[in-house]
N, C-alpha and C positions, 0 to 999 in steps of 0.2 A: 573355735571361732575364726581362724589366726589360717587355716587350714582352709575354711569355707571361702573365704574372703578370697586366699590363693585361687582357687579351683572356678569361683564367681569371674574372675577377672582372666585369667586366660581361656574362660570360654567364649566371656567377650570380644576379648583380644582376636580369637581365634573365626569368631564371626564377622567381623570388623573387617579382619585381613580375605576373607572368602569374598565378603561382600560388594568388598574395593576393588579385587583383581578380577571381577565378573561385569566388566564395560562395553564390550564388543557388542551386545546388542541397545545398548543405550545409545553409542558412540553412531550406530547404525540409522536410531532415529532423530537423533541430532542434526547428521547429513540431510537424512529426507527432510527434515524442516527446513534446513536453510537451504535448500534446493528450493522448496517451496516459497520461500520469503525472497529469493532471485527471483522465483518467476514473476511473485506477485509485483515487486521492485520493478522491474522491466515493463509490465502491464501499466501499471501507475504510469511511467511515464509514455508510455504510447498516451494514455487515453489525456495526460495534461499537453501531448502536441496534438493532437483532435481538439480538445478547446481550445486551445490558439487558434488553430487556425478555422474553427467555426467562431469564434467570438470578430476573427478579422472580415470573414465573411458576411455576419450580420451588421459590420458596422458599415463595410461598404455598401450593405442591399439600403438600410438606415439613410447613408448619402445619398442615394439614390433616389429612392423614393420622397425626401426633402424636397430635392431637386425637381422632382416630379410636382410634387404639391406647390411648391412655387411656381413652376410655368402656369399648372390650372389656376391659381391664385391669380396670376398677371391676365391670364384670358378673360378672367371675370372682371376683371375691371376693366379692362378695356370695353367690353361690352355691354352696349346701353340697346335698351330696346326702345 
């Protein structure tokens, strides 16, 4: 029993050590991930200076058009038929 147990456990042992010193293709897709998660990192922020500066946009068109709707506001009142 004493024997089996031995022979159980360094075959363990022995796949254990195989399993661990065979990384270089794991290591490989690890890189490509965080390659990937850089790029997508860098995308994210392009597209959150795109909304800045479309939210800056709509809020100046926003004043604008206020402004607009109050001259035609003021024309109408002035105007009596």
């Amino acid at each position: 029993m004493n024997k089996l147990q031995v022979v159980l456990g360094t075959i363990v042992l022995g796949a254990a050590l195989v399993g661990c010193s065979n990384t270089d293709a794991l290591q490989k897709q690890v890189d490509a991930l965080s390659a990937k998660v850089d790029t997508l990192a860098s995308d994210v922020e392009g597209l959150k200076a795109d909304h800045a500066k479309l939210a800056n946009d709509v809020a100046v068109a926003k004043s604008e058009a206020d402004r607009a709707n109050q001259r035609l506001d003021n024309l109408s009142v002035k105007y009596k038929k």
